[in-house]
C-alpha positions as CSV (number, residue, x, y, z in Angstrom):
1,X,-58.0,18.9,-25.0
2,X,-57.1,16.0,-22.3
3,X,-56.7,13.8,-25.0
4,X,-53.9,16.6,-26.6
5,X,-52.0,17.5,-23.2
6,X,-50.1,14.4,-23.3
7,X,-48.7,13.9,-26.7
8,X,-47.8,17.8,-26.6
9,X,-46.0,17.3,-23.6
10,X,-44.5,14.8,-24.9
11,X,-43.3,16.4,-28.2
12,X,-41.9,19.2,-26.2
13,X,-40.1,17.0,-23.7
14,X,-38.1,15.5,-26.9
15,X,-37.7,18.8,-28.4
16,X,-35.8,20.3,-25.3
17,X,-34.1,16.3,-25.7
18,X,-33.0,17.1,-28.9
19,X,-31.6,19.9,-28.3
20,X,-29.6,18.5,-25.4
21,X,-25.9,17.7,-27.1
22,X,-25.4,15.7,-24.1
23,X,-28.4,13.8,-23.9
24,X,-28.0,13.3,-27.9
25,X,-24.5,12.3,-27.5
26,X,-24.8,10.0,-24.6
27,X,-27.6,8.4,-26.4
28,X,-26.2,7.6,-29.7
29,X,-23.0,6.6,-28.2
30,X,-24.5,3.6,-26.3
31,X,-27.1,2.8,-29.0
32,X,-24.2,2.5,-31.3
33,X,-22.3,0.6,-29.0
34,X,-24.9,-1.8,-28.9
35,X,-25.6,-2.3,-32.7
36,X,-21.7,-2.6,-33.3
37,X,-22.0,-5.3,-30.2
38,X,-24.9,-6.9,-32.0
39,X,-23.0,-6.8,-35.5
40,X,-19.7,-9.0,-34.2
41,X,-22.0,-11.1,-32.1
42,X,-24.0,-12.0,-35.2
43,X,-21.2,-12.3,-37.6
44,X,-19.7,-14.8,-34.9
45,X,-21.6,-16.9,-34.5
46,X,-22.9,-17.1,-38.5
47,X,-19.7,-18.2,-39.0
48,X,-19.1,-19.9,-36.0
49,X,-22.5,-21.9,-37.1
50,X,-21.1,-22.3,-40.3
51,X,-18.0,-23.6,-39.8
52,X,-19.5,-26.2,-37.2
53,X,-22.4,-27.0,-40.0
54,X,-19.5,-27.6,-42.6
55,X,-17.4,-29.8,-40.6
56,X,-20.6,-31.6,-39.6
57,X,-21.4,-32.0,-42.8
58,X,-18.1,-33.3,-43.9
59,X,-17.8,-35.6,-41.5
60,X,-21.6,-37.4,-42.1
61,X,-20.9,-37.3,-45.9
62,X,-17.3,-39.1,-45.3
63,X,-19.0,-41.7,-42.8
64,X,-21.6,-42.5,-45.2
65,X,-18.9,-42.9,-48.2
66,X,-17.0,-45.6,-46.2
67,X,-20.0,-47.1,-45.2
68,X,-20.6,-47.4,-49.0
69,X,-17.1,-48.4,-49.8
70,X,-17.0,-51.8,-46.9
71,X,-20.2,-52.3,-48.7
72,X,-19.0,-52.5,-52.3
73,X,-16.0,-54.3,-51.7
74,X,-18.1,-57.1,-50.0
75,X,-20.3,-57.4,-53.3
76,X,-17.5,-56.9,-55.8
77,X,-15.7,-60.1,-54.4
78,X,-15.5,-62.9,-56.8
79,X,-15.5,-66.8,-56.5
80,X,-13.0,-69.4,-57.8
81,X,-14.7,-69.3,-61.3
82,X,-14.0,-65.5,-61.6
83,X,-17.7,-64.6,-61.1
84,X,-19.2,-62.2,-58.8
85,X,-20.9,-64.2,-55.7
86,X,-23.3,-61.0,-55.6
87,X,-24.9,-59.1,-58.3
88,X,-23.7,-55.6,-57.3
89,X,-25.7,-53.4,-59.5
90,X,-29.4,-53.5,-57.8
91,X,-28.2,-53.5,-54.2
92,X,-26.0,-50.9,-54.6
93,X,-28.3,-49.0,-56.4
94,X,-30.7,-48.8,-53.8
95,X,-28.2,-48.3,-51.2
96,X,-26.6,-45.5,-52.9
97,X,-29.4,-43.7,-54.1
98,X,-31.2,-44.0,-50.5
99,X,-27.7,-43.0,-48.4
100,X,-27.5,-40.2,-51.3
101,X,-31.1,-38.5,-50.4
102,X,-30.9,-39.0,-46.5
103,X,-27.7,-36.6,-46.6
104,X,-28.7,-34.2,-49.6
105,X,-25.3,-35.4,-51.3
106,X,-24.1,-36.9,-54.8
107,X,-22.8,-40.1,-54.7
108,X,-21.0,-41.9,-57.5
109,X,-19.0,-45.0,-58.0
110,X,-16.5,-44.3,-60.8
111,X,-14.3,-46.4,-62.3
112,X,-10.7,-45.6,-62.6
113,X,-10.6,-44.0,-65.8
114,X,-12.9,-41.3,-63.8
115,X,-16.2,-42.4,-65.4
116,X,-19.5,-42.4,-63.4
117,X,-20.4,-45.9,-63.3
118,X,-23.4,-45.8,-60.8
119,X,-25.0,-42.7,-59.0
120,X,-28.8,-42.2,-57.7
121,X,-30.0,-41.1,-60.5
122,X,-29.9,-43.9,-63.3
123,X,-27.4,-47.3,-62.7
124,X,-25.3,-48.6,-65.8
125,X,-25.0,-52.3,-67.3
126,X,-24.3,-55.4,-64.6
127,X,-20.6,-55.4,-65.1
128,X,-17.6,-52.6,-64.3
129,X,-15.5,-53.3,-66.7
130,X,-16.5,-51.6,-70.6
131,X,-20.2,-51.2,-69.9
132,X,-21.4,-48.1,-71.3
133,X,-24.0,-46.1,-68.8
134,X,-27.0,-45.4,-69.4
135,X,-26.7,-42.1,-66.5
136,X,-28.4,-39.5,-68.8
137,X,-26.9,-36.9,-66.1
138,X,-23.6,-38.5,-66.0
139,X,-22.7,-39.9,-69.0
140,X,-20.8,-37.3,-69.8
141,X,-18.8,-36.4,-66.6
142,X,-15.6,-37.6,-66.0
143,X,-14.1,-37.2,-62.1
144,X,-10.6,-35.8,-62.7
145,X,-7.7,-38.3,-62.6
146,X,-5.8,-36.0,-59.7
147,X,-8.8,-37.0,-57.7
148,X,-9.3,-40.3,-58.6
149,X,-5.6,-41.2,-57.8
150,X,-6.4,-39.9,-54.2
151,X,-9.6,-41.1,-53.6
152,X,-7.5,-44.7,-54.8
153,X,-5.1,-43.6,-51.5
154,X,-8.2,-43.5,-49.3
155,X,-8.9,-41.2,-47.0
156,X,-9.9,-38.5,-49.2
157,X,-11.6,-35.1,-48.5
158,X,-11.3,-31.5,-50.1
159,X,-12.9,-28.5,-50.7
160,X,-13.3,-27.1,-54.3
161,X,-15.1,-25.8,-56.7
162,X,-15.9,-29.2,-59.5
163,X,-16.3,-28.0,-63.0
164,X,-16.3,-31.3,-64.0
165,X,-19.7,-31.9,-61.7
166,X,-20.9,-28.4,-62.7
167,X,-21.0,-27.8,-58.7
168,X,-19.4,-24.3,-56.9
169,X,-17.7,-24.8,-53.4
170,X,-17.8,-28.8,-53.0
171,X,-17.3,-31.0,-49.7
172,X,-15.7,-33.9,-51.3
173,X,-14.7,-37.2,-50.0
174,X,-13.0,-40.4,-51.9
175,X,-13.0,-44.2,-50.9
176,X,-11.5,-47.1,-52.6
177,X,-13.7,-49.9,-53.3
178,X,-11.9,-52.9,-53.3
179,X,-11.8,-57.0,-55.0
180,X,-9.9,-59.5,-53.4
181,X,-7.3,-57.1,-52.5
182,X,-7.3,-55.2,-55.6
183,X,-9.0,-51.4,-56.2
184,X,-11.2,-52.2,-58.6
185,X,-12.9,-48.9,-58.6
186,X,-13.4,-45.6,-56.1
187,X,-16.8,-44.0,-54.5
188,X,-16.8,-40.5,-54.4
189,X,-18.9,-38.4,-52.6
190,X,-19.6,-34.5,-53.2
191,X,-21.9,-32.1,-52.0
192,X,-23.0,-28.4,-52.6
193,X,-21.9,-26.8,-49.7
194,X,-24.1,-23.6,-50.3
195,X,-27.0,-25.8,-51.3
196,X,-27.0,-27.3,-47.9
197,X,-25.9,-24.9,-45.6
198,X,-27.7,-21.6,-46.9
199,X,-31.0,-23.0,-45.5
200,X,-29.6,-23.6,-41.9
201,X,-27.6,-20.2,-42.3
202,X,-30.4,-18.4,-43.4
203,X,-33.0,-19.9,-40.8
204,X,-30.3,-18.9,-38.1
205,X,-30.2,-15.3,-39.7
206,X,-34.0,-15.5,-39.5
207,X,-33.8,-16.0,-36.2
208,X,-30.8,-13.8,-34.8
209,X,-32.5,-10.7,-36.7
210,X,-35.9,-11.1,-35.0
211,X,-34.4,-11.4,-31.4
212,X,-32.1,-8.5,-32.3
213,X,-34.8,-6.8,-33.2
214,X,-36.8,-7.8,-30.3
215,X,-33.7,-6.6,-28.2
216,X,-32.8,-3.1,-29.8
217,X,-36.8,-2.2,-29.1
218,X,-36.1,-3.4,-25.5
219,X,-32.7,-1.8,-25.6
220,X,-34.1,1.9,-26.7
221,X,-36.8,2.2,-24.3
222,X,-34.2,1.0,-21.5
223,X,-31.2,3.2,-23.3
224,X,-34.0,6.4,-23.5
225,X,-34.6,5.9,-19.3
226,X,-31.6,5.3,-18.1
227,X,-30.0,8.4,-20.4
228,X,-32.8,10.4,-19.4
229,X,-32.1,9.7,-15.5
230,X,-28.3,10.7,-15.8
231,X,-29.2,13.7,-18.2
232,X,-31.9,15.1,-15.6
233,X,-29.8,15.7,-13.0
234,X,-27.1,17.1,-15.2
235,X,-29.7,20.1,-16.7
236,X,-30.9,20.4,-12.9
237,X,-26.9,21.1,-12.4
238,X,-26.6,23.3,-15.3
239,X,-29.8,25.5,-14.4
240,X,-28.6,26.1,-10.6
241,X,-25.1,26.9,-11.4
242,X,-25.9,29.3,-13.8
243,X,-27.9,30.8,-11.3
244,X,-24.2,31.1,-9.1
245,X,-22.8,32.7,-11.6
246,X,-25.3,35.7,-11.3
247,X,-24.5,35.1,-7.5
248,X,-27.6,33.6,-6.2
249,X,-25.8,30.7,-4.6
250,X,-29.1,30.2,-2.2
251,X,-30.0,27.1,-4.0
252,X,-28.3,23.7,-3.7
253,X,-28.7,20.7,-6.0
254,X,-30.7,17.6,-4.6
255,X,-28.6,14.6,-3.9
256,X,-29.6,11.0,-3.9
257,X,-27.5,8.0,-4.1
258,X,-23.8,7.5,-3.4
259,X,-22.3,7.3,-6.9
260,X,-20.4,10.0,-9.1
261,X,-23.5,12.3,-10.0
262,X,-24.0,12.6,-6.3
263,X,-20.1,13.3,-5.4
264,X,-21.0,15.7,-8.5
265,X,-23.6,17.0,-6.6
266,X,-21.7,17.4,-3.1
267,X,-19.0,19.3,-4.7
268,X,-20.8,22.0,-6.4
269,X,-23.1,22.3,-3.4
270,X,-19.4,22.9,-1.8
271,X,-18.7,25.6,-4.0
272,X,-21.9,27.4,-3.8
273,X,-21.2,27.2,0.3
274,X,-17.8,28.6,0.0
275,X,-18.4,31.1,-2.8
276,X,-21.1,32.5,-0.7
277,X,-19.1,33.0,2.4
278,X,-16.5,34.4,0.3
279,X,-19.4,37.0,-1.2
280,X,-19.9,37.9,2.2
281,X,-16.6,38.7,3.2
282,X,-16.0,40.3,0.0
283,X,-18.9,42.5,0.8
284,X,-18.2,42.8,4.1
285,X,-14.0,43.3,2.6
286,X,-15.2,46.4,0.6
287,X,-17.5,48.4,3.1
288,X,-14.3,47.7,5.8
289,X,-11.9,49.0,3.2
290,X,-14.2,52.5,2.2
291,X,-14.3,53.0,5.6
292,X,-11.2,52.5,6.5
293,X,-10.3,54.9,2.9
294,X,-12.9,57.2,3.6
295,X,-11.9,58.0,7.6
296,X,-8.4,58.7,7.2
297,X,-8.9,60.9,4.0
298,X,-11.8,63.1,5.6
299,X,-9.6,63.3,8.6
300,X,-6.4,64.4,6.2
301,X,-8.6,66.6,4.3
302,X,-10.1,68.4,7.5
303,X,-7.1,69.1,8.6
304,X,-5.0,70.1,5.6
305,X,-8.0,72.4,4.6
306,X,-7.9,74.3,8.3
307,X,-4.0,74.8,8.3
308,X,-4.5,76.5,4.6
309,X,-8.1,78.6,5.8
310,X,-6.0,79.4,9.1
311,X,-8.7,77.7,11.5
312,X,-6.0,75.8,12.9
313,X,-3.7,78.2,14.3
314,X,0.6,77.8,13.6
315,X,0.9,76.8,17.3
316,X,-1.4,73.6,16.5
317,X,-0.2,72.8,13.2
318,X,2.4,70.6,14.1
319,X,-0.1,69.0,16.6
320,X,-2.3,67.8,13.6
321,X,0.4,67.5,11.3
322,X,1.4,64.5,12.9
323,X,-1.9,62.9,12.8
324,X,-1.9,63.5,9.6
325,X,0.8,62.0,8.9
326,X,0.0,59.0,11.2
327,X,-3.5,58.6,8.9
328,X,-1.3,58.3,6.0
329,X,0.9,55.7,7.7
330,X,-2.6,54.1,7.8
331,X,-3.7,54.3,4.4
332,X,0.0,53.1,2.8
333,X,-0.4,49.9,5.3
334,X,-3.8,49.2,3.9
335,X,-2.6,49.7,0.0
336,X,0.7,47.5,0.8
337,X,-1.5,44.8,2.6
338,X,-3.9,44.8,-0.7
339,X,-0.8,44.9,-2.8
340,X,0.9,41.9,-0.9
341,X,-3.1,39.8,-1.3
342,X,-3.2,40.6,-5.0
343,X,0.8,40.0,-5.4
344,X,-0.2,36.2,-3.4
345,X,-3.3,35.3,-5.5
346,X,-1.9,35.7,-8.9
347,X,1.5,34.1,-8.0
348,X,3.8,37.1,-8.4
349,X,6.0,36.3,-5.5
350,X,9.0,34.6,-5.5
351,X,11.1,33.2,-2.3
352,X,14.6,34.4,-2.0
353,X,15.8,32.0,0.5
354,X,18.6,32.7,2.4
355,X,20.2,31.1,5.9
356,X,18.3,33.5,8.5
357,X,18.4,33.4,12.2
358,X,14.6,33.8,13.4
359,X,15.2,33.8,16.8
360,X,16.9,37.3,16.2
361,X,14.1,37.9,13.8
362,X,11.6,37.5,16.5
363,X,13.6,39.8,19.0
364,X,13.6,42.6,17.3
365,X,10.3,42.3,15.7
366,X,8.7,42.7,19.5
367,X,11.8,45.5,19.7
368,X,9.8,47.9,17.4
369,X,6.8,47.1,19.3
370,X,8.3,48.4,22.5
371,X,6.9,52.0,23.1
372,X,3.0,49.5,22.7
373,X,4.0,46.6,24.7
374,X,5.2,49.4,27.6
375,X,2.3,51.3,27.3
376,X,0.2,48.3,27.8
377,X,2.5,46.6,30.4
378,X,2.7,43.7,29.1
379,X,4.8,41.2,30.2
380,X,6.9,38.9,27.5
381,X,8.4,35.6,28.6
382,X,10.3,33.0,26.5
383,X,12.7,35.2,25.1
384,X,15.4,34.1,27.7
385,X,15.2,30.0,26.3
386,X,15.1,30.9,22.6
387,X,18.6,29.9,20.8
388,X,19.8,30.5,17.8
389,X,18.1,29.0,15.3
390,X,18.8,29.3,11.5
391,X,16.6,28.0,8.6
392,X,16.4,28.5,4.8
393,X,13.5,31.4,4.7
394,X,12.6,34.7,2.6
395,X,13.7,36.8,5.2
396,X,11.5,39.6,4.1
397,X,8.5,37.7,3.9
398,X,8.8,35.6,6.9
399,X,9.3,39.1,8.8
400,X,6.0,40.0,7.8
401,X,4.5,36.8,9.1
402,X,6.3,37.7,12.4
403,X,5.4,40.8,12.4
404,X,1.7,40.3,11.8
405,X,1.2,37.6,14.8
406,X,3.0,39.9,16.9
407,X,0.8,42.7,16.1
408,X,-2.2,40.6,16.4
409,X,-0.9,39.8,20.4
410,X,0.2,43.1,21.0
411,X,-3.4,44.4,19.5
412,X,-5.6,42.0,22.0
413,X,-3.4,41.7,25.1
414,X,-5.2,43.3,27.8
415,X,-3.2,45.6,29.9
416,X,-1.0,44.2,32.5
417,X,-1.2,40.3,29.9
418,X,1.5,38.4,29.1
419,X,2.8,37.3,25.3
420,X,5.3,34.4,25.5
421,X,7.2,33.7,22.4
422,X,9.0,29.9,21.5
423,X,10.6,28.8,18.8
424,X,12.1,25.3,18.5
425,X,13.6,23.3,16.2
426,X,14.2,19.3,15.3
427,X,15.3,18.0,12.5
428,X,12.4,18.7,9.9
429,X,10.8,21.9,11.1
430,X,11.3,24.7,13.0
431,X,8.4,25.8,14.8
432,X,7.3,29.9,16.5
433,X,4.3,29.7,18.8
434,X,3.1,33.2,20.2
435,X,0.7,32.9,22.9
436,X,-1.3,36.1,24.6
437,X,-3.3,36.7,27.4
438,X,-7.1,38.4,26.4
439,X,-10.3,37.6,25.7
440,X,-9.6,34.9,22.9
441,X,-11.2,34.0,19.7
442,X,-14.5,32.4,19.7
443,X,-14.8,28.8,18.9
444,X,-17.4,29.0,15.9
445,X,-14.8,31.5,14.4
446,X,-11.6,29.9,15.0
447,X,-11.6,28.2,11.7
448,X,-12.3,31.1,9.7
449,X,-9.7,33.4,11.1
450,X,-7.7,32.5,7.9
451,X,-9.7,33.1,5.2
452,X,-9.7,36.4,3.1
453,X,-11.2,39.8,4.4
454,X,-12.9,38.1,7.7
455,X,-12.3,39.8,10.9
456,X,-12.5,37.8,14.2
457,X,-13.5,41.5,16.2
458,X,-16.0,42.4,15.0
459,X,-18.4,43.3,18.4
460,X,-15.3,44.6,20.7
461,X,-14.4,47.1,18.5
462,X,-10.5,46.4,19.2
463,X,-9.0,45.8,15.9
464,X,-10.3,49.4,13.9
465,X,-7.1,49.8,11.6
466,X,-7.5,45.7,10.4
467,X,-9.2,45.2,7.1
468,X,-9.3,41.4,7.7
469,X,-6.6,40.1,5.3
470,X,-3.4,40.0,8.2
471,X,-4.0,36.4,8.6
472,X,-4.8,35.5,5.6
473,X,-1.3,36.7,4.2
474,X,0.6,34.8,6.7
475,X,-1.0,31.9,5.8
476,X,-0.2,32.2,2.3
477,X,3.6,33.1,3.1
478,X,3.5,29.9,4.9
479,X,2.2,27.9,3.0
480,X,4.7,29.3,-0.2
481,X,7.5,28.0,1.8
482,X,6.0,24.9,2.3
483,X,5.1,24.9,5.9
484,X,1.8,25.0,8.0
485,X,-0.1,27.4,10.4
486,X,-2.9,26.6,12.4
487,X,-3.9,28.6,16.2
488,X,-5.9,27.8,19.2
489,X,-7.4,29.9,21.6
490,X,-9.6,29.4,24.9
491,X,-11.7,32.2,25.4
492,X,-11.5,34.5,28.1
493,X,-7.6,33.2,28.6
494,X,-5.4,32.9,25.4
495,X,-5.1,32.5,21.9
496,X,-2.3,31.1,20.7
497,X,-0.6,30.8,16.6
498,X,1.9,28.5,15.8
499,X,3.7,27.9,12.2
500,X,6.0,25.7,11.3
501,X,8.7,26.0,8.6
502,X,10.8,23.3,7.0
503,X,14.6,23.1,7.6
504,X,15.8,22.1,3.8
């Protein structure tokens, strides 16, 4: 069974593989990447290597053929009697059919009438002029006159098919050969181009496809690891975040190395941090808000149900009339501060800027918080510095920011504090800072006092009627009209908010 447990594992390891899209995808793409890369390579350089084998080739058969031709002319010259000083045919012969085998070429000394006079194969009579040969090969081929006439020019080299030669896709060359001045004759020089370059071509091929082979072995073991090692960590990050969205966000995803996987890595592990607060203080959002529901309705309903049994009597109806109505006062602020959050989040308000004066705004915000701010004694300062300063604002909004901070001071001022209001403007921003006296916000906590549904008191019992989402309100009115909000607070002294608001 030892034997077994491997192979299995195997199998099921490329099963789950398989049915990885990713993994599959990823896979293929650079495997195919690589065969496409190996294709142009190989075409490249087969004709690369061609090209430089028929220009080689060319330019050995053309330096042979003049080599021929110097020779010829020196044994075609004649003395003063009109004889050849060298018989021509045995020499040449030799040389010719010996300079013809080294280089895998035909070479033939015609006369200019086109006829094969001498090649390698079988040499015609002693003189040029009307012998008949005896070539059995070439007695019947006559070189055309076109080419004759340019091999007569000297110099001469195609590329063609030879019908005449019974030869397909030709390297031909053409030299005079020359008697006291005169052309007497011409050497031409041909050779199969397929017949000698197929070997080198094909050995090349031979050799390409074996170390392409050798590579794309090397190449799929390498491609299978490192896919495998960028895949992993993928289906490790698709198993935990499927586990957030059941919302188990206890697990974070392991991290190594600095590149984009990791910063992959960092951010979800981000999210799972900051969705989890924010299922906290959802939780904690939803038990605040049925208790904050279910007091003022048992209250309401207590009350309203002992007026109609007669338990309270007429002379203390109007006694718990009003609180009554004060719990209700309660409930519509929490349904309009849950209106304004969901309003906020899905992008339902629009600014209706108009030129406002918030020093005035300011005024007589902490005007309808008189009858608190006496009973507290508190003292306010800064008013008397404050001018008039005008910006571009929703005024209705902006009074709720206001309104809020000023509540929040009012709230934790101890009796006898002080709340001092500024606002001051330069040319970019205007900027209101309320600053109260009291216990202060805790320094772990200062940075959360923003986000939605979290609640700074929540051991001094001060802030009963808040359900947590004040702040986070006026920081989205803020922000909406493009400025910033931020507070500070030392405990046991101050706390102190300040928001800016561009003057365009």
């Amino acid at each position: 069974m030892r034997k077994l447990k491997s192979p299995v594992r195997a199998f099921k390891r490329f099963k789950r593989f398989r049915r990885s899209s990713t993994f599959i995808k990823y896979y293929i793409s650079i495997f195919v990447s690589m065969l496409i890369v190996l294709v142009v390579l190989g075409v490249s350089l087969l004709l690369f290597i061609a090209q430089y084998w028929r220009e080689n080739n060319f330019s050995v058969l053309k330096e042979n053929v003049n080599t021929l031709s110097q020779t010829a002319t020196e044994y075609f010259e004649l003395d003063s009697d009109g004889q050849y000083i060298n018989d021509p045919t045995v020499t040449l012969a030799y040389s010719l059919s010996l300079v013809s085998t080294s280089i895998e070429s035909d070479i033939y000394i015609c006369n200019l009438n086109g006829n094969v006079l001498l090649c390698k194969d079988i040499v015609s009579s002693i003189r040029l002029e009307n012998t008949k040969p005896y070539c059995e090969i070439h007695s019947k081929i006559k070189i055309p006159k076109r080419i004759i006439d340019e091999a007569v020019k000297g110099d001469f080299q195609t590329s063609e098919d030879i019908p005449e030669l019974g030869e397909k896709i030709s390297l031909m060359v053409g030299e005079p050969i020359k008697a006291n001045g005169k052309v007497i004759a011409v050497i031409i020089g041909t050779q199969p181009e397929l017949d000698n370059t197929y070997p080198f071509v094909s050995s090349v091929l031979k050799m390409f496809l074996s170390s392409a082979l050798v590579a794309f072995v090397v190449a799929f073991v390498a491609i299978y690891i490192v896919t495998y090692s960028i895949t992993k960590p993928l289906r490790k990050m698709s198993q935990i975040t499927k586990e957030y969205a059941t919302g188990d966000f206890s697990r974070r995803i392991e991290i190594k190395g600095t590149n984009e996987l990791a910063d992959l890595g960092h951010a979800l592990n981000s999210m799972a941090q900051s969705l989890s607060k924010l299922e906290d203080s959802r939780r904690s959002f939803i038990a605040n808000v049925s208790h904050e529901l279910k007091t003022p309705m048992t209250s309401i309903g207590g009350f309203i149900d002992g007026i109609l049994d007669g338990t309270i009597s007429a002379e203390e109806e109007e006694k718990y009339l009003k609180v009554v109505s004060n719990e209700v006062k309660r409930l519509a602020r929490l349904v309009s501060s849950m209106l304004n959050l969901s309003k906020i989040e899905a992008g339902e308000l629009s600014l209706n800027l108009k030129r406002t004066d918030i020093s005035a705004m300011i005024f007589n915000t902490l005007l309808s918080f008189e009858q608190s701010i006496n009973q507290k004694s508190i003292d306010i300062t800064g008013l008397d510095s404050m001018d008039n300063l005008y910006v571009n604002i929703d005024k209705d909004l902006i009074n709720q920011v206001v309104y809020n901070l000023v509540d929040n001071a009012v709230k934790f001022t101890e009796n006898g504090g002080y709340i001092n209001v500024r606002a001051t403007q330069d040319d970019d921003f205007t900027t209101v800072i309320i600053k109260n006296s009291g216990a202060g916000i805790p320094t772990d906590e200062i940075e959360r006092i923003f986000e939605r549904f979290y609640k700074v008191d929540k051991s001094r019992s001060l802030d009963t009627k808040s359900t947590g989402l004040g702040l986070y309100i006026v920081k989205s009115i803020v922000e909406m009209h493009g400025g910033t909000v931020d507070a500070s607070s030392q405990t046991g002294k101050y706390t102190e908010f300040r928001f800016s608001l561009p003057n365009v």
